[in-house]
MMTF fields as JSON, N, C-alpha, C and O atoms, coordinates in Angstrom:
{
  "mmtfVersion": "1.0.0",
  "mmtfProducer": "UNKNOWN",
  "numBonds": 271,
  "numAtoms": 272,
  "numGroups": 68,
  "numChains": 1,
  "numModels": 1,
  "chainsPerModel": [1],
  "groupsPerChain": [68],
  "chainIdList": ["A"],
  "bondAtomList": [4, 2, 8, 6, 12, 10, 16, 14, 20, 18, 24, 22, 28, 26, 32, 30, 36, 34, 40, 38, 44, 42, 48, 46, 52, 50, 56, 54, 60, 58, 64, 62, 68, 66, 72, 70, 76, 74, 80, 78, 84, 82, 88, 86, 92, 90, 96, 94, 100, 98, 104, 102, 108, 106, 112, 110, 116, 114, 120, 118, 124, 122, 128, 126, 132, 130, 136, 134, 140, 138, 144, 142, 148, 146, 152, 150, 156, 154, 160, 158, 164, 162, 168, 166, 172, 170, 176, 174, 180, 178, 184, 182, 188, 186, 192, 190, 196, 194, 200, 198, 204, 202, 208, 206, 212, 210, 216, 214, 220, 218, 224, 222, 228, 226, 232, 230, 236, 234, 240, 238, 244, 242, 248, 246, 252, 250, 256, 254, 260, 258, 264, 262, 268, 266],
  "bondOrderList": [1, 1, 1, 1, 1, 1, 1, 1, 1, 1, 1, 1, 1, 1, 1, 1, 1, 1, 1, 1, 1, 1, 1, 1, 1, 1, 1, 1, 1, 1, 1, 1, 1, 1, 1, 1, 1, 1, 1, 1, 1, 1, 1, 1, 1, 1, 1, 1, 1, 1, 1, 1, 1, 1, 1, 1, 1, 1, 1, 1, 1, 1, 1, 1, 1, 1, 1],
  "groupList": [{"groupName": "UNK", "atomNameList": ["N", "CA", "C", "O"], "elementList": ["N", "C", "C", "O"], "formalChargeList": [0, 0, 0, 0], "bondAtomList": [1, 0, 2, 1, 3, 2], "bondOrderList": [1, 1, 2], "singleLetterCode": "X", "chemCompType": "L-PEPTIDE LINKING"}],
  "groupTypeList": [0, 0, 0, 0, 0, 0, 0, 0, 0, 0, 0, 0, 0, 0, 0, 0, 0, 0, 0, 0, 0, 0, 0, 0, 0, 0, 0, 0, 0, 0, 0, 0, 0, 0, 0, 0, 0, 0, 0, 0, 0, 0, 0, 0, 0, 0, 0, 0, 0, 0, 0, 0, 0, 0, 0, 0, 0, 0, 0, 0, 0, 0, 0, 0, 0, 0, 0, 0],
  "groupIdList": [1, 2, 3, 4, 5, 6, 7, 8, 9, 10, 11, 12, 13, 14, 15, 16, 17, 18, 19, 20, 21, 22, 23, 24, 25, 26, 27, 28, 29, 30, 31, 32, 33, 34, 35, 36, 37, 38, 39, 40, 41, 42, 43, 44, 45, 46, 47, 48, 49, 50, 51, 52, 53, 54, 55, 56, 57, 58, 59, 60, 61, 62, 63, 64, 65, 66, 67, 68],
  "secStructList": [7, 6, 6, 7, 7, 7, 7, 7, 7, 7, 7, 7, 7, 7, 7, 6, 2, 2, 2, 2, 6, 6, 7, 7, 7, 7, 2, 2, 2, 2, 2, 2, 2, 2, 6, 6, 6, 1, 6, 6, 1, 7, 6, 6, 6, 1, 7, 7, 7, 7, 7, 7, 7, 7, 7, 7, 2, 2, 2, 2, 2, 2, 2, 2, 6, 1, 7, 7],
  "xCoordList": [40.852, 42.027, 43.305, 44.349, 43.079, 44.512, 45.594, 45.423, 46.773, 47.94, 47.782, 48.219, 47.239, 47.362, 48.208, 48.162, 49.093, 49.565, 49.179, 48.613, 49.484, 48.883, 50.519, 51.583, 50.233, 51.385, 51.25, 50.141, 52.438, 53.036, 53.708, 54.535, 53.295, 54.379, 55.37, 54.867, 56.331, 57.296, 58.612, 59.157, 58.77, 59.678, 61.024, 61.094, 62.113, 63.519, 63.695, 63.432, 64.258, 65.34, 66.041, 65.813, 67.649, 69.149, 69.846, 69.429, 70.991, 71.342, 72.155, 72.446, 72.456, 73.403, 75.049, 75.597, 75.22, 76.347, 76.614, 77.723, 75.336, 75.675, 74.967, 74.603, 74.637, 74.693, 76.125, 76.577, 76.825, 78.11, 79.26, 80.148, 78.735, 79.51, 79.122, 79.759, 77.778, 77.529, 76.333, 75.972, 75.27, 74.188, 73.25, 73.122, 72.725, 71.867, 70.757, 70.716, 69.592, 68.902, 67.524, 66.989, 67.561, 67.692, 66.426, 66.218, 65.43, 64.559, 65.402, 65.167, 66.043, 67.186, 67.678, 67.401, 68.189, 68.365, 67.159, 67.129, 65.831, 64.629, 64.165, 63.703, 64.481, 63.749, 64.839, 64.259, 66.001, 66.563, 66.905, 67.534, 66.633, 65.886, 64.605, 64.254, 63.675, 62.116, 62.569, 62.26, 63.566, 63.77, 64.46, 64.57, 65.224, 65.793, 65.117, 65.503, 63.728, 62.672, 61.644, 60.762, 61.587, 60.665, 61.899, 62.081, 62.132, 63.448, 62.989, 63.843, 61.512, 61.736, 60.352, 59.682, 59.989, 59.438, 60.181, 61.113, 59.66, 60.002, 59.753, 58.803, 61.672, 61.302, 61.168, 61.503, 60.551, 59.583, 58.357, 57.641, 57.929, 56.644, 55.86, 54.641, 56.236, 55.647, 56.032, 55.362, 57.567, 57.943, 58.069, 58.081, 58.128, 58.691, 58.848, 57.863, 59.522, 60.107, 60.211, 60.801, 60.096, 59.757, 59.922, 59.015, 61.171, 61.812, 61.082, 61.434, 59.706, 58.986, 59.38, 58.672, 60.418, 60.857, 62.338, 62.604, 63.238, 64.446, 64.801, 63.773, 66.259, 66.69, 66.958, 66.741, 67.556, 68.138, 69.676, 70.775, 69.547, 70.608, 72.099, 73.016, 72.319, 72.983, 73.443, 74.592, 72.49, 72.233, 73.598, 74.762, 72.909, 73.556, 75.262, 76.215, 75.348, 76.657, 77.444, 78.671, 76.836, 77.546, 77.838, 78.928, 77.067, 77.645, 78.359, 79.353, 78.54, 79.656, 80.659, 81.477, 81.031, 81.846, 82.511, 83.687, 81.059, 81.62, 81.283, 81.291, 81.038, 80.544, 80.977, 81.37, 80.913, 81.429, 79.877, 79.792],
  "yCoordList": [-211.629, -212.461, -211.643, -212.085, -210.178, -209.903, -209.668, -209.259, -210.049, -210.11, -211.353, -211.385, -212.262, -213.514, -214.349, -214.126, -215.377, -216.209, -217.724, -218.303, -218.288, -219.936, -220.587, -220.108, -221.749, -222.404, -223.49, -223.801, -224.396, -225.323, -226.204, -225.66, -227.605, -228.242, -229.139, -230.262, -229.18, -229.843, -229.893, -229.216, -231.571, -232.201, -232.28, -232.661, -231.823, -231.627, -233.643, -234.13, -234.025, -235.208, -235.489, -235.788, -235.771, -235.435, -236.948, -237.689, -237.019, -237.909, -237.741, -236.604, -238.772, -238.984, -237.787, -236.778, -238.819, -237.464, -236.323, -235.792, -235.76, -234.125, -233.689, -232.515, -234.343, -233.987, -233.684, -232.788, -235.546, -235.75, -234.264, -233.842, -233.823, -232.831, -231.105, -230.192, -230.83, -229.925, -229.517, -228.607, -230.544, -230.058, -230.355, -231.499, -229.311, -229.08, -228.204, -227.288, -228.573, -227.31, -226.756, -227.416, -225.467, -224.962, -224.411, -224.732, -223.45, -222.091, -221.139, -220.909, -220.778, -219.594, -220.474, -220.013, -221.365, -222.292, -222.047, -221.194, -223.158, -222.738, -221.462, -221.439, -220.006, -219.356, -218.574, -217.604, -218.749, -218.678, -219.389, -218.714, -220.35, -221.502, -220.993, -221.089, -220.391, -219.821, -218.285, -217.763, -217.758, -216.088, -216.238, -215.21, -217.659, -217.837, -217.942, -217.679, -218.531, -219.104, -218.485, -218.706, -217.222, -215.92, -214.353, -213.6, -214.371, -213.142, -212.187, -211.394, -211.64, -210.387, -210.147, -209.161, -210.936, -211.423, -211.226, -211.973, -209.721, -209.587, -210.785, -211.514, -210.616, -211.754, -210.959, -209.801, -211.958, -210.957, -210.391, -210.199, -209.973, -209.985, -210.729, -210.879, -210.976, -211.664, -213.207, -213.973, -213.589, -215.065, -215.514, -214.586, -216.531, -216.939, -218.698, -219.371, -219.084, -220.527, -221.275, -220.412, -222.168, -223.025, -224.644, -225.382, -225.036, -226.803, -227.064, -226.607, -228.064, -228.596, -230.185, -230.836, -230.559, -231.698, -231.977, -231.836, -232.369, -232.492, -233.865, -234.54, -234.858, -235.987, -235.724, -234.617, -236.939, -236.86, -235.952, -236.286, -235.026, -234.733, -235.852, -235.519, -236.673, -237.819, -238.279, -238.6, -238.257, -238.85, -237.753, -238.0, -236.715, -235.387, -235.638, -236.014, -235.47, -235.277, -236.826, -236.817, -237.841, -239.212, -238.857, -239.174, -238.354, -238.468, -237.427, -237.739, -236.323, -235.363, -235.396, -234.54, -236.629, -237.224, -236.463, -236.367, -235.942, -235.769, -236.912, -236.876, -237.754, -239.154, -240.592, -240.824, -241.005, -242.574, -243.359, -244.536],
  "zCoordList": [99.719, 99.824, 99.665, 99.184, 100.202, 99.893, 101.022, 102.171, 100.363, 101.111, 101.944, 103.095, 101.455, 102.062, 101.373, 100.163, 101.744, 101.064, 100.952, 101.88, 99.872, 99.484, 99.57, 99.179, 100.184, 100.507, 99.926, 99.492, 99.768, 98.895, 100.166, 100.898, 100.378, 100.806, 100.311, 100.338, 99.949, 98.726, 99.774, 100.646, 98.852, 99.294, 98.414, 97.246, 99.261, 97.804, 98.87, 99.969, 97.618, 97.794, 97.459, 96.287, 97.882, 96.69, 97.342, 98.233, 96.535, 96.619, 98.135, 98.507, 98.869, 100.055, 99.607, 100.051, 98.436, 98.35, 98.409, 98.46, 98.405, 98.279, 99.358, 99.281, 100.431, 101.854, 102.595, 103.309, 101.752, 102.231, 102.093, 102.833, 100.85, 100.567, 100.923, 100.397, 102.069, 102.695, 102.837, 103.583, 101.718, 101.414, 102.919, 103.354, 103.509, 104.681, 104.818, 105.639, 103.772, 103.314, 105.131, 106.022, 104.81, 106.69, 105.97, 104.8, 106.758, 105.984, 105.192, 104.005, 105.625, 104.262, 103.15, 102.043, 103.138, 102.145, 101.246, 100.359, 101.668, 101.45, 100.648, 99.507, 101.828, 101.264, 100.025, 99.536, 99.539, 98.94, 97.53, 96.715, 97.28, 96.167, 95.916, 94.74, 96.822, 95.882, 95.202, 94.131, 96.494, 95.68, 94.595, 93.926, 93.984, 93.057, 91.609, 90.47, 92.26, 90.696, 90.64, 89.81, 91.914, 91.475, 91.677, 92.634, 91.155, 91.271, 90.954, 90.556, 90.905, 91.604, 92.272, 91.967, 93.064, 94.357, 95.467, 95.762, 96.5, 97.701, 98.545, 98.829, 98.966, 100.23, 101.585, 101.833, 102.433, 103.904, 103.821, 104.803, 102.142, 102.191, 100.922, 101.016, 100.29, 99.454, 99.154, 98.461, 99.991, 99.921, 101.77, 102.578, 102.116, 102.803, 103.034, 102.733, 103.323, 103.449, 104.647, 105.297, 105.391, 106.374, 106.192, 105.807, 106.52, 106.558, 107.804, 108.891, 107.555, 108.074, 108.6, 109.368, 108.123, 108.613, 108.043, 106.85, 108.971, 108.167, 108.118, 108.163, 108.012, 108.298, 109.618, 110.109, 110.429, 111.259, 111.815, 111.372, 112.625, 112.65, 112.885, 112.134, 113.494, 113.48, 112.052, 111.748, 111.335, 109.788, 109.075, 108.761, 109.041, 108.243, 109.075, 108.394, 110.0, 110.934, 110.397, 110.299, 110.138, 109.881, 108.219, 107.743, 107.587, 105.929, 106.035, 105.379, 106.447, 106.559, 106.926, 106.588, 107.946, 108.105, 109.7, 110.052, 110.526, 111.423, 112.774, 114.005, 111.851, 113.167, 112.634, 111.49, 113.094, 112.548, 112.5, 112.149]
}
């Protein structure tokens, strides 16, 4: 089993507001929140991150206030 990795699928959920206010979590987002809570865990080979499903883009663009 080496150099294989075990994956996790986890769901973040925040409030509307703090979309409103920029929150758009992408894979770097992602893989930047895990290099945060393993810090000194190479990222590219020992981390990587993948947003498997997001909201609607429409959704995100309306609480940001770039849609009505």
């Amino acid at each position: 089993m080496d150099n294989q990795k075990v994956s996790w699928i986890v769901r973040f959920s925040v409030d509307k507001s703090w979309v409103a206010d920029g929150f758009d979590i992408d894979d770097e987002r992602a893989l930047d929140i895990l290099s945060h809570a393993l810090r000194y865990a190479n990222v590219g080979t020992e981390l990587d991150a993948k947003v498997l499903r997001k909201p609607a883009k429409a959704l995100v663009e309306r609480l940001q206030g770039y849609r009505e």
